[in-house]
C-alpha positions as CSV (number, residue, x, y, z in Angstrom):
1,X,0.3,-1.0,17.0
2,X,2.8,0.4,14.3
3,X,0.5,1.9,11.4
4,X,2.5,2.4,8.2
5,X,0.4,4.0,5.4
6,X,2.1,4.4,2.0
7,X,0.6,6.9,-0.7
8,X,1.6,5.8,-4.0
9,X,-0.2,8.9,-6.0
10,X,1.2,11.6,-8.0
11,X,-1.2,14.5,-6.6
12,X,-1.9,15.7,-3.3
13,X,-5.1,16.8,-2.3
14,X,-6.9,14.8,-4.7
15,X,-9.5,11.9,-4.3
16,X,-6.8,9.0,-2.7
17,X,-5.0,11.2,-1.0
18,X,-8.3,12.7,0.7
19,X,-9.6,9.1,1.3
20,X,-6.4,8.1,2.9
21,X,-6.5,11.3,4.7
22,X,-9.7,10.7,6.0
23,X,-8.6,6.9,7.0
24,X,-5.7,7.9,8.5
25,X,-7.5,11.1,11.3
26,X,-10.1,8.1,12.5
27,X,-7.6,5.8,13.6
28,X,-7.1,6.0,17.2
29,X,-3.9,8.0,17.4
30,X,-4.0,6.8,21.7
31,X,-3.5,3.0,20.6
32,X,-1.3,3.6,17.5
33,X,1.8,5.3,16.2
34,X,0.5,6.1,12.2
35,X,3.5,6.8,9.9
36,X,2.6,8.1,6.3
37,X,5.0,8.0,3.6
38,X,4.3,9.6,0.0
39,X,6.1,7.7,-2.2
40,X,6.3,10.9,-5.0
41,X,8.9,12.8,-2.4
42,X,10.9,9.3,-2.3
43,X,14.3,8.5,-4.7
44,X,13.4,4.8,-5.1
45,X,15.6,3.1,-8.2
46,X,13.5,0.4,-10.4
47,X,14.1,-3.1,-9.7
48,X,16.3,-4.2,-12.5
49,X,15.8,-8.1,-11.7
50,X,19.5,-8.2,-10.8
51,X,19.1,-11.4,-8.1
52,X,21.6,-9.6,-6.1
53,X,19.0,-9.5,-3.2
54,X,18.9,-13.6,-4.0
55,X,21.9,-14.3,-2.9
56,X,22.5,-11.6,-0.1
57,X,18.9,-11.1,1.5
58,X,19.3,-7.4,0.8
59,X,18.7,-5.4,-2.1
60,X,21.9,-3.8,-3.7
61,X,20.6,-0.6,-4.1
62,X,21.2,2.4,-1.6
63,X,18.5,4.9,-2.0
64,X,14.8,5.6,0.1
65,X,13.5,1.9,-0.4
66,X,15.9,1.6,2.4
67,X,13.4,3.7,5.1
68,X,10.4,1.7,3.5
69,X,12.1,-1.6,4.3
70,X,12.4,-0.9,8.0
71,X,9.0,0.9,8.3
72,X,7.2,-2.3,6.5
73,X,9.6,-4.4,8.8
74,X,8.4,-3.0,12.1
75,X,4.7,-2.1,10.8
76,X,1.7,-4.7,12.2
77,X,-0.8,-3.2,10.0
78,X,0.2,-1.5,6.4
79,X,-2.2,0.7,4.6
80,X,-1.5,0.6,0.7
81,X,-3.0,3.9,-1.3
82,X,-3.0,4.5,-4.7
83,X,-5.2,5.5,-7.9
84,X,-5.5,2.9,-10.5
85,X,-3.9,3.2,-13.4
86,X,-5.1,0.8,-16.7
87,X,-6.2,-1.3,-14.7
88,X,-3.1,-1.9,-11.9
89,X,-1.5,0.3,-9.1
90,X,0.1,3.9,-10.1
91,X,3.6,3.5,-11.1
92,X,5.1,5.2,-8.1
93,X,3.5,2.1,-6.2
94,X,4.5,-0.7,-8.7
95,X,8.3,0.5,-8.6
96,X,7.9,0.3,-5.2
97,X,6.2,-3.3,-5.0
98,X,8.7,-4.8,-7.3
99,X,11.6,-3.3,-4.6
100,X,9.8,-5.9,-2.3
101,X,11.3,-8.4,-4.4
102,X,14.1,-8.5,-1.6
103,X,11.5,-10.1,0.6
104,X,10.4,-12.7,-1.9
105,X,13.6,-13.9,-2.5
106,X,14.7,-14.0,1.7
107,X,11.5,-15.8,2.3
108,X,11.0,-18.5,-1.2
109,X,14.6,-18.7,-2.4
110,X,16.7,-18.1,0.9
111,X,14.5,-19.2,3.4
112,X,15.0,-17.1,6.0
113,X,11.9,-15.7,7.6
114,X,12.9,-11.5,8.7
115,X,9.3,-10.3,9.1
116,X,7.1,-9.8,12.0
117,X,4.0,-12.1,11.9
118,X,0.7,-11.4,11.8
119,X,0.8,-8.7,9.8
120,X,-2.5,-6.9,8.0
121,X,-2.5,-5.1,4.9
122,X,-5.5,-3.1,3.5
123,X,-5.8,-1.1,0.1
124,X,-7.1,2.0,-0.6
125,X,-7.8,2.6,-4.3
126,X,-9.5,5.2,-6.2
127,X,-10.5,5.1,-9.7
128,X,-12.0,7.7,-12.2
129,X,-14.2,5.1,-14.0
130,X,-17.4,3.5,-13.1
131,X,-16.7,-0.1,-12.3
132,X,-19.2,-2.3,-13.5
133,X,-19.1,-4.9,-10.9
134,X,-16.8,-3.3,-8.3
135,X,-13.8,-5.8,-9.0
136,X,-10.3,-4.7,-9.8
137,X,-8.7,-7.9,-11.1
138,X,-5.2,-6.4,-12.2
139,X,-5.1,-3.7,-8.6
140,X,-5.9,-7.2,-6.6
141,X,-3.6,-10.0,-8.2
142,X,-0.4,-6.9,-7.9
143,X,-1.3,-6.1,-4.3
144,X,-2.0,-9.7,-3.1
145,X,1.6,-10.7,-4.1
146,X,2.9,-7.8,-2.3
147,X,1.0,-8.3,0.6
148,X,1.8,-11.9,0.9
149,X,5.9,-11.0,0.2
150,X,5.9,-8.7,3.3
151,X,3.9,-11.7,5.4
152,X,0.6,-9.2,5.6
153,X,-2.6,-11.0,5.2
154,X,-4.7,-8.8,2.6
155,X,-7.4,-8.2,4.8
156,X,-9.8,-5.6,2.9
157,X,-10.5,-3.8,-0.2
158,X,-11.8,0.0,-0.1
159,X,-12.7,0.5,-3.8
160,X,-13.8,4.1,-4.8
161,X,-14.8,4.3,-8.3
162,X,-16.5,6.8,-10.5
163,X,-14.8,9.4,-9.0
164,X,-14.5,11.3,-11.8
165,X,-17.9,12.3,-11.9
166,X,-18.2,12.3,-8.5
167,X,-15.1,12.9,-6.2
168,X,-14.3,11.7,-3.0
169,X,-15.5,14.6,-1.3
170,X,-18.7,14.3,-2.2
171,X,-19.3,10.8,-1.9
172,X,-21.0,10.4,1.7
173,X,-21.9,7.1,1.5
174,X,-18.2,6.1,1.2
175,X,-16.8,8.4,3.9
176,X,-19.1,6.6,6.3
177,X,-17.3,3.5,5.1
178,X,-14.0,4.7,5.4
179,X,-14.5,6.2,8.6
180,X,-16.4,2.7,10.1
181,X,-13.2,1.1,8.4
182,X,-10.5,3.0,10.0
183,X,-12.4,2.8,13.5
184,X,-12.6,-1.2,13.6
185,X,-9.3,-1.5,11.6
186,X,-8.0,-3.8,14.3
């Protein structure tokens, strides 16, 4: 299976970053091909709602969204990783969402169906506030639609919260769930 993970934080080394790290080293490497790509090393213009991609089935801008497109094209599983941010995905990630608009418009306005089927998405998301009752409302609405314009059925939720209080690291209980994700993750 083709494994893309995308990292759509601004700082290495810190809580998403280690729990995608951690997802990503208990995957079986001898049944998949894992690609990472960290969005903050990428030159990815903003959408600027042109409709250009709603007429030609391509987006009309020539920049790195261009190596996401054909990684999310070939990928059967894509792993979406990000802080939240009030209450939605890190910026680096929403610019990069709203560049999927391209596959919205081939598959609602132009009818043409481009993308392999079967497709899972999951979501990695850390947050620095305690989450009263574990939901993430504005993360989930944003990454449904995305999921759904690349044909990837939004198949779970990893939701770390209070983490800053208590980082990733330390968090035991979690690993174990990341881990016991990442091995089943088929």
């Amino acid at each position: 299976m083709k494994i893309i993970a995308i990292y759509g934080g601004p700082r290495l080394n810190r809580n998403t970053d280690q729990m995608l790290k951690r997802y990503l080293e208990n995957i079986d490497i001898n049944k998949n091909t894992i690609e990472r790509v960290d969005l903050k090393d990428l030159t990815i213009s903003m959408c600027d709602a042109c409709y250009y991609c709603a007429k030609n089935a391509k987006c009309k801008f020539n920049d790195d969204m261009n190596l996401i497109y054909k990684k999310l094209d070939e990928a059967d599983i894509v792993i979406l990783a990000t802080p939240m941010f009030f209450n939605s995905v890190s910026s680096l990630t929403k610019v990069m969402i709203d560049r999927c608009q391209m596959y919205w418009s081939k598959k609602f306005l132009l009818k043409k169906q481009t993308l392999k089927k079967g497709k899972k998405g999951i979501l990695l998301i850390t947050t620095g506030a305690k989450q009263k009752d574990k939901t993430i409302p504005g993360v989930s609405l944003v990454v449904d639609l995305f999921f759904k314009s690349i044909d990837a059925k939004f198949t779970e939720t990893i939701l770390i919260d209070n983490t800053d209080n208590k980082p990733f690291e330390e968090r035991t209980d979690v690993i174990k769930h990341v881990i016991s994700s990442a091995k089943s993750i088929y």
